[in-house]
Phi, psi and omega in degrees: 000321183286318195279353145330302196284313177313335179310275151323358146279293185321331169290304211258356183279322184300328232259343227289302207299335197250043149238322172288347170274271174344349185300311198318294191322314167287328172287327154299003178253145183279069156325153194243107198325295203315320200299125169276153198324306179296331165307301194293313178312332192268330168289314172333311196278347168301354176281117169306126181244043151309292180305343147319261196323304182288312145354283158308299249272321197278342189296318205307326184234117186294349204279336197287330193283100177337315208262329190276348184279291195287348136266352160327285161276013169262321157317323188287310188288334163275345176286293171278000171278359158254009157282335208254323160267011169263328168319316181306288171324339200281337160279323191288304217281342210242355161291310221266306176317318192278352181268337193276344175301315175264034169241335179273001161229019145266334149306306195303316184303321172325350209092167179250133154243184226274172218258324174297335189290299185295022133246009161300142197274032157220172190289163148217150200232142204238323142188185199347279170272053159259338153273044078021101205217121152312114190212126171263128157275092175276106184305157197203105208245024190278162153324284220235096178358320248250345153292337163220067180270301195262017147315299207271317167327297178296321173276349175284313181289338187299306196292327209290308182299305172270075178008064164216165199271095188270155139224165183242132190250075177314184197273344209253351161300329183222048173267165184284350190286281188300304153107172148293022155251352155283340183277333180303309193275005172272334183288307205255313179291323187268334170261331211270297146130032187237114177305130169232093204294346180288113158035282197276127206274351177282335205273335144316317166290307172322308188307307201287323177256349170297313193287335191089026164258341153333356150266015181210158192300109151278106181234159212248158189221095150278126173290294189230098174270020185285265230300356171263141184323070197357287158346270193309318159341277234298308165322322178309288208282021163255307200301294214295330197284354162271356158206067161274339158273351175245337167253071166346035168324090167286126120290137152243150188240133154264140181216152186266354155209177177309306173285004172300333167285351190261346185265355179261305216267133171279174225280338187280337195297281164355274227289358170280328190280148177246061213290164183212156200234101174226164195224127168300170195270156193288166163261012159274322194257345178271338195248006159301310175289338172287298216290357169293302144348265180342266204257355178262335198265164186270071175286274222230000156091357164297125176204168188234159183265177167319324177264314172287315167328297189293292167028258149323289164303308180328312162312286163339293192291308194242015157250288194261337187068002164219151203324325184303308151359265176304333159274351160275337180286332195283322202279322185283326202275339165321287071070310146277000173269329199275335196250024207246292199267133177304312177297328174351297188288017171282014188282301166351298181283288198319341165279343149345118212279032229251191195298154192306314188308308173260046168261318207258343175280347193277316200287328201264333171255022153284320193245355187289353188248325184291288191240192194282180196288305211272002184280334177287328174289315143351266155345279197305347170256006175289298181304297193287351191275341192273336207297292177321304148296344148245037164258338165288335168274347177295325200264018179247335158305301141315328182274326206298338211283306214277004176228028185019084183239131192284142188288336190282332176276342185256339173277337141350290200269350173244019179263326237256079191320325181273358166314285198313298186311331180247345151294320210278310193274320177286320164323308199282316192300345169280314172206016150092318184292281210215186187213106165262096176302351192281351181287183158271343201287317195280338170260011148304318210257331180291316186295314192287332177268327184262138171322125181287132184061012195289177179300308179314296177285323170331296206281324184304294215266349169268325168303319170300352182260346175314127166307192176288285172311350205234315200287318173287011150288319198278346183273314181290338196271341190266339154304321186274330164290346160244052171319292204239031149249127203273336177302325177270336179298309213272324164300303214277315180330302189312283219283011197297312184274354142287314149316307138002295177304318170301288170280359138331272177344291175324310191265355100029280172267002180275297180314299194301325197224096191269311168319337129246065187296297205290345190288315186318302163354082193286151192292334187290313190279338158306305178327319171270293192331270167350279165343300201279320182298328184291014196226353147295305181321306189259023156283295185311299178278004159293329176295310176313294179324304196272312190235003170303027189308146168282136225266327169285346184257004175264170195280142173071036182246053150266321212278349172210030173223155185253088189254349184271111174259013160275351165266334184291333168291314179300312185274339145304268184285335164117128187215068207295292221289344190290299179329294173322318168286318208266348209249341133338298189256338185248050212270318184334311181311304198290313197287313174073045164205167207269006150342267141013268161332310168299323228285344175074023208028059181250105195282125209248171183302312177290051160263160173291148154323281194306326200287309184326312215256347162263332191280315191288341173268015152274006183299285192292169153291214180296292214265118179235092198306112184291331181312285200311326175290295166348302201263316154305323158296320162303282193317343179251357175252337114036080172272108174319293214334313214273331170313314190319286183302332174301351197266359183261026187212107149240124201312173170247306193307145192279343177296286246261013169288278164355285205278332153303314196271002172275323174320292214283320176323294196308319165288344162300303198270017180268320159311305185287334179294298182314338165311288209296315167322296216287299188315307185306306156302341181284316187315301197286343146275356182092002173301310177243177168200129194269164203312150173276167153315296179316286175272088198280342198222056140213162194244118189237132174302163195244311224238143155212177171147308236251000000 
């Protein structure tokens, strides 16, 4: 026996790790008291071990690892959509600094007072106007509050950096439950950094001239003051406007129109503020500023397909409507690429900023064991092709701009593969080379494939409508966006110097003759005029043609694109009670094993109680007899087999009758406690609904479908 065991270490020592990934997995089957040790080893070995195995293989090269790939690009996509809203913000937070500079040194001016005054425990009023409370109305123009939480967030830390003493005052600080003395001690935790049960706004005075803070501005941030107790404002904003002189005291208030403080506040309240009026960047230039970010620019090498794109907005709009949303569903559908596509964590590398030569030596001796040889070249035109494709929707974006055309809606239409396939298939069939946009027949045809009235032709047909100036603008602005593509830099560059030219002219004759500026104007120089936006126009749908490609029509774009967009739905909105049935009847998908699996859903003893005890209630109708459910469930958790052998060894004695017959009591009733769980979960998902008065032995099903 011992050199058995002596045997039978070395074997089984290499096998630990891969019994220990497999441990969970086995502790979830329900066993049978008879079995034995050998018995169990056999059950063991019905376990699938792919994921094991595929496992090990991605922890050994870390680069590989899904889950460190999806956050590894998810870090890049949140890093830039809070570089981009802050950007958005950044002429407003720096108005707002200069305002709070000078409203903290027209308090000041009045005098300081003396360190005995500012810490006596009543106010002091020197006149009229010292109580006076300095108060910013931040216009606020979101759907949903709930977008610029981290607006007001982002502005605390913006004053907090230029030295000043912020704290931020929700709605529920200055709800009637907490009352004013809750904002006071939320007031006293943020600057003091200390819990305080007492009150009182001197001790908030004391702070400000002992410590040597008295040299900076203290301002208060209410995120939303529609959503606060009315009272409780209106008491708050009389204490501060009563020691606004030993405390240098700012409010900022948000508010969703103008007139929100005269419909909250009453009139005595009013006559304390002294308001001043700024407005946040729109949620149109704020969710513009996402999807550029997001999905146009090559951050992190992450894209979405055409239907998830549609998607998305549809969502945006007609369910929850705010940004905050829409950066969780994008986060979620991140997330479902990564546990969806095998390859996904080649995202990883491509998002890397590093020289071309060692991007394609990392994909190539990384993968050299995984895919074929040719997958790094691939990638990399992968890379340059998306690149390419969004400085043509940026500049088409740009033209878009003089028609407010949205970036979420134009990334639709160029996300959208069967426009491009069919402009691409009637081009070869036409003439075999190119597709030249510049006739006129091919920009019929061109017309004809794109959405009528869609964002593409829409930014195309306003270049043609454009002055000089405004066009030589939209041309400088499509050079810096195409910098560091030298094919697109060197097109728009031509036409840069006939514009140029143009308004040479122009200005030319506003000088030599200003009383006849319009005559001079010759019918030939409209005529060039005309010419050149038109030759910005078939400059613009010439880029759309060569590089607008859609991310679904290049090869290996399973591998950074996102298309299901029925899982992606399913985890928004959501289908619980359905899930819950099918991941029931499909528990084998979790469990990972070929038991299970085989069984054609015939429900066998290693099942979860609850999968058994659902399986067995597709048998029935609206109505389920628990006896008849009972007997069915015994018979199947039950082992015959063990009955079998007992009958040929039965004792004649009446004690060993006895203790068989406690034995079997005792499995009953372990049965029926297993019933009664498995029933109670089933309850507790919304599956049954237990028995009534009326009816005590029956169960009536809620869910069907399945």
């Amino acid at each position: 026996m011992t050199a058995t065991k002596a045997g039978d270490s070395p074997s089984t020592a290499p096998e630990s790790s891969a019994n220990d990934h497999i441990q969970p997995f086995y502790l979830l089957h329900k066993a049978s008291t008879s079995r034995n040790s050998g018995r169990k080893s056999a059950v063991a070995r019905r376990i699938d071990l792919s994921p094991s195995k595929s496992s090990t293989s991605t922890s050994t090269n870390p680069q590989f690892d899904p889950h460190k790939a999806f956050q590894s690009v998810w870090s890049k996509i949140d890093s830039a959509i809070k570089d981009v809203l802050r950007d958005v913000n950044t002429n407003v937070f720096n108005e707002i600094h200069s305002w709070v500079r000078q409203s903290f040194l027209a308090v000041t001016s009045s005098g300081v007072p003396t360190f005995a005054e500012a810490t006596k425990s009543f106010p002091i009023l020197n006149h009229a106007t010292s109580k006076q409370l300095f108060t910013g109305l931040v216009l606020i123009k979101n759907m949903e509050f709930v977008d610029d939480l981290l607006t007001f967030e982002e502005l605390g830390l913006f004053l907090k950096s230029h030295a000043c003493h912020v704290a931020n005052l929700s709605s529920l600080d200055l709800s009637t439950k907490n009352g004013v003395g809750g904002c006071l001690r939320s007031l006293l935790r943020q600057f003091l950094t200390v819990t305080l049960d007492a009150a009182d706004i001197s001790i908030l005075a004391s702070w400000y001239r002992e410590f040597g803070n008295h040299n900076s501005p203290v301002v208060i941030i209410v995120e939303d003051m529609e959503r606060c107790s009315r009272s409780v404002l209106s008491d708050f904003i009389l204490i501060l406007s009563e020691w606004v002189v030993k405390i240098p005291m700012i409010l900022i208030m948000g508010v969703t129109t103008l007139d929100a403080p005269k419909t909250v506040l009453p009139s005595h309240v009013l006559q304390q503020l002294l308001p001043s009026k700024f407005t946040l960047g729109s949620p149109a230039e704020r969710m513009d500023a996402v999807v550029e970010a997001a999905l146009v620019r090559w951050c992190s090498g992450f894209s979405i397909g055409h239907k998830v794109a549609v998607f998305l907005r549809n969502y945006f709009l007609n369910h929850d409507g705010t940004l905050t949303s829409f950066i969780r569903a994008l986060k979620i559908a991140c997330a479902q690429h990564f546990s969806i596509e095998p390859l996904s964590s080649v995202l990883g590398l491509l998002a890397e900023e590093d020289s071309e030569g060692e991007r394609l030596l990392a994909l190539s001796s990384g993968m050299a064991a995984q895919v074929d040889s040719n997958l790094a070249s691939c990638l990399t035109e992968l890379k340059r092709s998306q690149k390419c494709w969004g400085i043509v929707v940026m500049c088409l974006y740009e033209a878009g701009k003089y028609n407010k055309v949205q970036l979420l809606d134009l990334l639709c239409e160029a996300l959208d593969p069967d426009i491009y396939n069919s402009i691409a298939s009637d081009t070869h069939t036409r003439s075999g080379k190119g597709f030249e946009i510049s006739s006129s027949s091919n920009h019929s045809m061109a017309r004809q494939y794109l959405q009528k009235d869609g964002p593409i032709s829409q930014a195309i047909e306003k270049v043609r409508d454009l002055p000089a100036s405004s066009l030589s603008q939209l041309l400088k602005s499509w050079e810096n966006l195409a910098v560091d593509v030298l094919e697109i830099n060197v097109k728009v560059k031509e036409l840069q110097p006939m514009i140029k030219l143009e308004e040479g002219k122009s200005l030319k004759q506003d000088f030599t003759d200003l009383a006849k500026r319009h005559t001079s104007r010759t019918a030939a120089n409209i005529k060039e005029s005309k010419t050149i936006n038109e030759k910005a126009a078939t400059l613009l749908a010439n880029l759309v043609r060569d590089f607008m490609r859609p991310i679904e029509c290049i090869p290996f774009h399973e591998i950074a694109c996102f298309k299901d967009v029925e899982k992606l739905q399913s985890a928004l909105i959501g289908d619980p009670r359905r899930r819950i049935q099918v991941d029931l009847l499909e528990f084998h998908e979790f469990l990972r094993c070929k038991c299970c699996s085989r069984s054609c859903n015939i429900p066998l003893q290693s099942m979860p109680d609850t999968s058994i005890m659902y399986t067995l209630a597709q048998e029935h109708g609206d109505l389920i007899n628990l006896h008849d459910w009972f007997q069915s469930f015994k018979t199947i958790v039950t082992n015959p087999s063990s009955k079998g052998k007992r009958k040929g060894k039965q004792s004649p004695l009446p004690k060993k009758r006895k203790e068989t017959n406690e034995h079997e009591n005792k499995s009953e009733s372990s049965i029926q406690a297993r019933l009664c769980r498995a029933v109670t979960e089933l309850q507790i998902t919304g599956l049954i609904r237990m028995p009534s008065k009326r009816r005590p032995d029956f169960v009536q099903r809620v869910a069907f479908g399945l």
